[in-house]
Backbone bond lengths (Angstrom), bond angles and torsions (degrees), N, CA, C in turn:
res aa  C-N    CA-C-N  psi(-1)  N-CA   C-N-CA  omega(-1)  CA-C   N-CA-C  phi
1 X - - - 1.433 - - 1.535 109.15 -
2 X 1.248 114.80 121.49 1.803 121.96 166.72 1.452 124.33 -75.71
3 X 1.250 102.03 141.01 1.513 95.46 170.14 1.450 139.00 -24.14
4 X 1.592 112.41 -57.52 1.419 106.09 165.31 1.090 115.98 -49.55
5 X 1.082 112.53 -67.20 2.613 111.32 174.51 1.159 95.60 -17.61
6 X 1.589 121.76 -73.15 1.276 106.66 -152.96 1.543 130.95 -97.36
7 X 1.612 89.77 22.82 1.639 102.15 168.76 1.753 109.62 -95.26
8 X 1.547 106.59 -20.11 0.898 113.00 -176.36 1.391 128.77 -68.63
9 X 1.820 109.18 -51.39 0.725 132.94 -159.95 1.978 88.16 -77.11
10 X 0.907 126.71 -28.00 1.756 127.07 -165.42 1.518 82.68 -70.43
11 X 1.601 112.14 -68.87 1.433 111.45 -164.87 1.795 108.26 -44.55
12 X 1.094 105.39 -50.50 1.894 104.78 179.68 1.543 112.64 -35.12
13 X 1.605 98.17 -52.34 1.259 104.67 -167.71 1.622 109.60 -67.63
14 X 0.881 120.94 -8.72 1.735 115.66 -176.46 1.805 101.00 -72.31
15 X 1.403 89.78 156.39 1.657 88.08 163.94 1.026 111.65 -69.10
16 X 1.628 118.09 -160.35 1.579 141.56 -155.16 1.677 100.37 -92.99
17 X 1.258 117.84 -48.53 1.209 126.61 146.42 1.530 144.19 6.12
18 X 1.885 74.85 -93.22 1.131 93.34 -168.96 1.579 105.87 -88.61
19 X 1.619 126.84 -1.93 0.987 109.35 157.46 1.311 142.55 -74.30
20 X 1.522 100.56 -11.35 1.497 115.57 -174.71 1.806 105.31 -87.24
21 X 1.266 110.70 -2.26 1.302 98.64 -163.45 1.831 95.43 -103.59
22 X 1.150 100.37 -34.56 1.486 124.25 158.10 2.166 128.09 -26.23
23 X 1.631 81.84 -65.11 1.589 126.81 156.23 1.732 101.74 -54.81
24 X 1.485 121.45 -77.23 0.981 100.66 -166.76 2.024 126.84 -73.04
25 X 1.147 100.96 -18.74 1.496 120.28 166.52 1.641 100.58 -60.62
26 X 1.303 124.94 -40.57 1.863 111.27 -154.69 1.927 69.77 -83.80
27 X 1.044 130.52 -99.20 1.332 145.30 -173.28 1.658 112.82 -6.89
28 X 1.071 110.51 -18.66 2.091 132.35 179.73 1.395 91.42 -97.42
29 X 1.476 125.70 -47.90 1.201 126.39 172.40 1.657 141.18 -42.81
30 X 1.718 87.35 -49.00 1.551 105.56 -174.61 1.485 93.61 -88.66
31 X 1.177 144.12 -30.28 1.755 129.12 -142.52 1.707 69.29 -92.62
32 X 1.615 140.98 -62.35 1.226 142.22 -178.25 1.476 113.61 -23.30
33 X 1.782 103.91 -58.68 1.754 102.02 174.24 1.854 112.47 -59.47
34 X 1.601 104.99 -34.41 1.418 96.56 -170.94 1.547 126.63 -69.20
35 X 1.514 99.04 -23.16 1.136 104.85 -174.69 1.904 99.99 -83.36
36 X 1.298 117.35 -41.52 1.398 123.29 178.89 1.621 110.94 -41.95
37 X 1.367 101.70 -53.06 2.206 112.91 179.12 1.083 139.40 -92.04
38 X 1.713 98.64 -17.95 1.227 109.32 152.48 1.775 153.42 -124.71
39 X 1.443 96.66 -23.37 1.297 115.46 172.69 1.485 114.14 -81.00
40 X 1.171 127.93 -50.28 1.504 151.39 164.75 1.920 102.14 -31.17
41 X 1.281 96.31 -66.60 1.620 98.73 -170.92 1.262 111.02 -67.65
42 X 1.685 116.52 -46.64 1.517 117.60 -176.08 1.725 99.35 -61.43
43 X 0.752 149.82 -67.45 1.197 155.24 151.08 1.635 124.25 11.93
44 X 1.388 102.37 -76.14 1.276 103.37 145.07 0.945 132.61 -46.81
45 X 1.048 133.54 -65.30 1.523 141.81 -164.64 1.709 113.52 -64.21
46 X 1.342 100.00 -21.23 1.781 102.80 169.02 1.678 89.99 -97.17
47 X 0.745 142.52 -31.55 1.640 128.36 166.45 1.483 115.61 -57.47
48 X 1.316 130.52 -22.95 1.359 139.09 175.72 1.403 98.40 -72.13
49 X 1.514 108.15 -73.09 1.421 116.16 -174.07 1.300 118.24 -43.35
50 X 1.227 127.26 -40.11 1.556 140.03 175.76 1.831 92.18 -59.77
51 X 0.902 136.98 -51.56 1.120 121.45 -142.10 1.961 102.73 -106.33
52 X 1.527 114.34 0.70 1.061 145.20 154.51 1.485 120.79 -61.56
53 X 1.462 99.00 -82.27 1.753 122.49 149.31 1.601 97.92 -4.88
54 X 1.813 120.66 -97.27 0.920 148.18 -153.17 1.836 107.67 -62.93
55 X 1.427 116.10 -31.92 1.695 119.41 162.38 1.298 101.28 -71.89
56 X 1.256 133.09 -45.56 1.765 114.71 -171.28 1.996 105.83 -73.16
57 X 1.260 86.09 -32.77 2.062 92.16 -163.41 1.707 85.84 -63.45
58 X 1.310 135.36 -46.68 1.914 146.54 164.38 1.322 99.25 -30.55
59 X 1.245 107.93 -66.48 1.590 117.76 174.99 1.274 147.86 -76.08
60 X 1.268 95.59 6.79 1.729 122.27 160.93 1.740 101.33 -104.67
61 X 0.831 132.16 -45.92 1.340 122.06 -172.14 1.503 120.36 -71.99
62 X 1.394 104.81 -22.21 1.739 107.39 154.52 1.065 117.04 -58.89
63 X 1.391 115.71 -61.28 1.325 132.41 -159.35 1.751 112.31 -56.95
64 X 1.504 93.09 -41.26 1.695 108.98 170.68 1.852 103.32 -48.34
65 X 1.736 90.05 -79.10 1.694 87.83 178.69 1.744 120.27 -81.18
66 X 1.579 122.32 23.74 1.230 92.39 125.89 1.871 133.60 -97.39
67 X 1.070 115.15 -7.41 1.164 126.21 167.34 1.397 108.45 -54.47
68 X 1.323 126.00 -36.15 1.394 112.59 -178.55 1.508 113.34 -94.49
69 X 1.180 93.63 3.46 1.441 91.56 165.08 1.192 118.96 -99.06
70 X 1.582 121.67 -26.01 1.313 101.12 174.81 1.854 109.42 -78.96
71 X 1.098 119.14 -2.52 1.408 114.71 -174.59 1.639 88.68 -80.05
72 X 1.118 139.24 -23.74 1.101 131.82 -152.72 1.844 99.36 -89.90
73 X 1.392 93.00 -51.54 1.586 98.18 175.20 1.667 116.10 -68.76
74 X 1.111 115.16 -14.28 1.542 133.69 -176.30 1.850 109.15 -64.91
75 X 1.700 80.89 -54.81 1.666 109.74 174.86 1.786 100.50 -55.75
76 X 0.972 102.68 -58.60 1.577 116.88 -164.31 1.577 124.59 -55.91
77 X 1.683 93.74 -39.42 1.523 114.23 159.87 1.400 131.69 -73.10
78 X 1.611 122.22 -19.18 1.362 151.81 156.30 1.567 97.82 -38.84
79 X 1.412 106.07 -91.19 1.607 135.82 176.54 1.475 104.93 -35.29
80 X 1.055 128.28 -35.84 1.688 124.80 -178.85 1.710 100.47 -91.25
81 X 1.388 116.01 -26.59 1.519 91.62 -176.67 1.628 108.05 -84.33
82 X 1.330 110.32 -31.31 2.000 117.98 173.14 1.370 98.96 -60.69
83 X 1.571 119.02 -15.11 1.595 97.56 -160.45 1.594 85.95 -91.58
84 X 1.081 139.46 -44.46 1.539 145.16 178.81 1.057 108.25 -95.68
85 X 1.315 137.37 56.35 1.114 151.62 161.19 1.816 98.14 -84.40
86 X 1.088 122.77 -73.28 1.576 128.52 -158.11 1.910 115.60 -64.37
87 X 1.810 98.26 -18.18 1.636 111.24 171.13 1.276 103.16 -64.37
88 X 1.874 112.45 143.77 1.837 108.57 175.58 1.634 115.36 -69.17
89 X 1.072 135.96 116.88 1.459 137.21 164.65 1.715 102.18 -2.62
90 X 1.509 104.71 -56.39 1.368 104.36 -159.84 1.954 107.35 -52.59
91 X 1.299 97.63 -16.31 1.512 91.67 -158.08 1.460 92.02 -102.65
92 X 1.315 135.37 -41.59 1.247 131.78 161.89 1.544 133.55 -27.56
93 X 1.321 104.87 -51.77 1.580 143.33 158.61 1.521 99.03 -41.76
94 X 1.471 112.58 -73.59 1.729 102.65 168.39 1.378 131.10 -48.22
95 X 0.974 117.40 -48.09 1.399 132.01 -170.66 1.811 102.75 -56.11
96 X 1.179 80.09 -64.39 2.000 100.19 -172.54 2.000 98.71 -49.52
97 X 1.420 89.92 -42.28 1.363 95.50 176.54 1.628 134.08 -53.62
98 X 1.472 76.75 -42.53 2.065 91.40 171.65 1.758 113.42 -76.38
99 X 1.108 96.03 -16.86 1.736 89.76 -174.30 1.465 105.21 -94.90
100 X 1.379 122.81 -35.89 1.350 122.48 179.90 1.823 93.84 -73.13
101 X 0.715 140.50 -7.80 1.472 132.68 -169.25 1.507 140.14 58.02
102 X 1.547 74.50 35.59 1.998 108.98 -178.03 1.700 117.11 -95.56
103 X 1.300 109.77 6.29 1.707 129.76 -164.48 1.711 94.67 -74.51
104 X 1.242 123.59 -39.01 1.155 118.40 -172.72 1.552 124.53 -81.75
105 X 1.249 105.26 -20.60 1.653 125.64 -165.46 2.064 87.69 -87.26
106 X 1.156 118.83 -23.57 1.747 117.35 -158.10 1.462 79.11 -88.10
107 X 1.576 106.95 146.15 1.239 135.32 -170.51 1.237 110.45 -106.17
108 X 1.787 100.10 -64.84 1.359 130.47 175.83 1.710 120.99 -107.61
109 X 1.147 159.16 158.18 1.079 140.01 51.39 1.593 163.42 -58.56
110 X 0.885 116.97 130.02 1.144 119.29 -174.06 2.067 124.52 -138.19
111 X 1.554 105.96 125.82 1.034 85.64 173.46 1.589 127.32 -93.51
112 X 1.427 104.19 -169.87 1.917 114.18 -135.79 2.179 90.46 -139.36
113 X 1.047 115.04 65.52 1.349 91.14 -168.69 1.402 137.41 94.21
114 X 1.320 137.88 172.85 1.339 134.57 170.52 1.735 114.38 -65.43
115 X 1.264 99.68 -18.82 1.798 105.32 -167.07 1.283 96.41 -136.26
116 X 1.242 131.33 47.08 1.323 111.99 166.30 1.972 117.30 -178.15
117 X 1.272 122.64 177.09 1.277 120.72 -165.04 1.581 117.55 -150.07
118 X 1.582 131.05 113.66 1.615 94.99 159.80 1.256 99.77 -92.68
119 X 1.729 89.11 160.24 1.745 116.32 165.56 1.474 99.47 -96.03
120 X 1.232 118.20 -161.77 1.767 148.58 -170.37 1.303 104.42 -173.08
121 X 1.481 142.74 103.98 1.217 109.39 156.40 1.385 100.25 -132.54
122 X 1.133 108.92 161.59 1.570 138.20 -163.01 1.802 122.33 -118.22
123 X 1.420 112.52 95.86 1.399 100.15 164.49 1.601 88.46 97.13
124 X 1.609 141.12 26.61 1.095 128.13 -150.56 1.998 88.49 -120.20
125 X 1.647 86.40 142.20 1.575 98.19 175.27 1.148 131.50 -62.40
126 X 1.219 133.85 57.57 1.778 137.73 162.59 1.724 107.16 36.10
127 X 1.401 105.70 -83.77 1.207 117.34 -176.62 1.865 115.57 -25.62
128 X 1.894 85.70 -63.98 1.215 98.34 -147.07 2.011 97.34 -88.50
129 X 1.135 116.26 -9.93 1.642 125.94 175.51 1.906 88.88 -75.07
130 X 0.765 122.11 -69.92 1.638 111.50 166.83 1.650 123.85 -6.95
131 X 1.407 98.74 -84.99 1.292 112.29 169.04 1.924 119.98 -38.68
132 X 1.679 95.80 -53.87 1.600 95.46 179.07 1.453 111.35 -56.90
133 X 1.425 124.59 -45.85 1.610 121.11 166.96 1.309 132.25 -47.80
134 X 1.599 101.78 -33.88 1.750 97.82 165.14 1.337 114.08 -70.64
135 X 1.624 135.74 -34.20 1.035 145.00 -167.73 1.601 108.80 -64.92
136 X 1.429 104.43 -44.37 1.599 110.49 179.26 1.507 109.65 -62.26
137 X 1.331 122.70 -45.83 1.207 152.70 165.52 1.553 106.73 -26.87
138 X 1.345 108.23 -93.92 1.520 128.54 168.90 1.493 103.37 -42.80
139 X 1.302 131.36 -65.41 1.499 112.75 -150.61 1.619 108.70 -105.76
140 X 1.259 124.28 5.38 0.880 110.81 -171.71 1.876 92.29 -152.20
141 X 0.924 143.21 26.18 1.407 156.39 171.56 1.915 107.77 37.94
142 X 1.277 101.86 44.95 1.481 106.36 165.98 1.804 119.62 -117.03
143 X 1.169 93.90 134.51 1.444 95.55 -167.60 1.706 103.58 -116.88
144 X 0.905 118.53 -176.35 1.382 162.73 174.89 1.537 103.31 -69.47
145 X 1.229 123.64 86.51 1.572 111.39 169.52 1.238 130.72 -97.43
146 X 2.014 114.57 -27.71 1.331 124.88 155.10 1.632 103.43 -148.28
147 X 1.258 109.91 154.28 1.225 132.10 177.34 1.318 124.51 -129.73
148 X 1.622 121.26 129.51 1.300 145.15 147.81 1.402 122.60 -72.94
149 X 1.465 128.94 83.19 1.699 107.70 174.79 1.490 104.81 -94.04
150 X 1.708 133.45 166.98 1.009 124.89 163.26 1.782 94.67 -145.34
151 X 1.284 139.64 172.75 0.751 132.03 -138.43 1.698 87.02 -136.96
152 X 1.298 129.56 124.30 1.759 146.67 -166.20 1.406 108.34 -107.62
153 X 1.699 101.61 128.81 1.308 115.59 -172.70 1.695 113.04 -56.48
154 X 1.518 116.08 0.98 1.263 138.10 159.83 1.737 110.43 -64.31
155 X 1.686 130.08 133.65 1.265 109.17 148.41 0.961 131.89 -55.95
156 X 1.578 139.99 138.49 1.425 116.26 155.32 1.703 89.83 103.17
157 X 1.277 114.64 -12.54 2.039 91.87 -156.75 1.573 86.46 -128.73
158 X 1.618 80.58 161.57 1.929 95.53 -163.43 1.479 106.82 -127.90
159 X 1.292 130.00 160.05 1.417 134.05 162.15 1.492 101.51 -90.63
160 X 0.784 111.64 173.62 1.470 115.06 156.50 1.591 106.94 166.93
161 X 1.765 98.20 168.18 1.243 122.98 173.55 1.586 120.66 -106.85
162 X 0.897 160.42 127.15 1.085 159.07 156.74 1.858 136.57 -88.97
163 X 1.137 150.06 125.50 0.874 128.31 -167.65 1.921 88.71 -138.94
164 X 1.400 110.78 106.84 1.597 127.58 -161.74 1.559 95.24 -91.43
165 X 1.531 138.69 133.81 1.405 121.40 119.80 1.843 117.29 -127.56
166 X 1.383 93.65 178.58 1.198 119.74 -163.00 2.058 101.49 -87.37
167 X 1.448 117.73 114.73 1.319 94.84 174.08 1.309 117.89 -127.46
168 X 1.601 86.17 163.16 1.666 94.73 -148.45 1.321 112.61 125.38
């Protein structure tokens, strides 16, 4: 005799009762598993996604308006290099120099041409000579055409040569 037979035959034997109560317990049972393996998880899992969904859709709408912001500052940086376009590098180079707080470290200037300048500077902060080159860079469209670094019995501080132009 197999298991089912003899689950069967037990259940037969119950009264009228107690089979129904039997019946209604297995049937409390299964909707319990169904909801436990299947409704439960799907459930969640579109509650995850929803709340997934809604961090990327957050994170597109920055991304949108920061994009227009950098077009905006993009624009903005355009207009400042045409607007100082016709000033000599050499004097630009100073200027930029005094505000970044690189005026003291410059030894030399000298200009290099219609579009261009060497520097000299001496004893100058790594870090912050960095920064002033992006600045020339960004706001005023002069770059970096050759470089001398040497390395200063200072931490952190550099010699260098510079040879700046303007392009365009």
């Amino acid at each position: 005799m197999n298991r089912f037979e003899a689950l069967r035959s037990w259940y037969t034997g119950l009264q009228q009762r107690e089979r129904q109560m039997v019946t209604a317990a297995a049937v409390l049972v299964s909707l319990t598993l169904l909801y436990l393996t299947i409704w439960e998880p799907v459930h969640n899992a579109l509650d995850e996604q929803r709340l997934q969904y809604e961090n990327q859709r957050s994170t597109y709408s920055w991304m949108v308006q920061a994009a227009a912001e950098v077009r905006q500052l993009n624009a903005a940086g355009a207009r400042n290099v045409i607007r100082n376009s016709i000033q000599p590098v050499s004097l630009l180079v100073e200027r930029s120099a005094t505000t970044a707080g690189m005026k003291s470290s410059i030894s030399k200037i000298e200009t290099s041409g219609d579009k261009g300048a060497r520097v000299i500077l001496d004893a100058a902060p790594f870090d912050q000579m960095l920064l002033w080159l992006n600045t020339l860079r960004q706001q005023y469209g002069i770059t970096v055409s050759s470089a001398s670094i040497d390395r200063n019995e200072t931490s952190g501080a550099v010699n260098a040569r510079l040879t700046l132009e303007r392009s365009g």
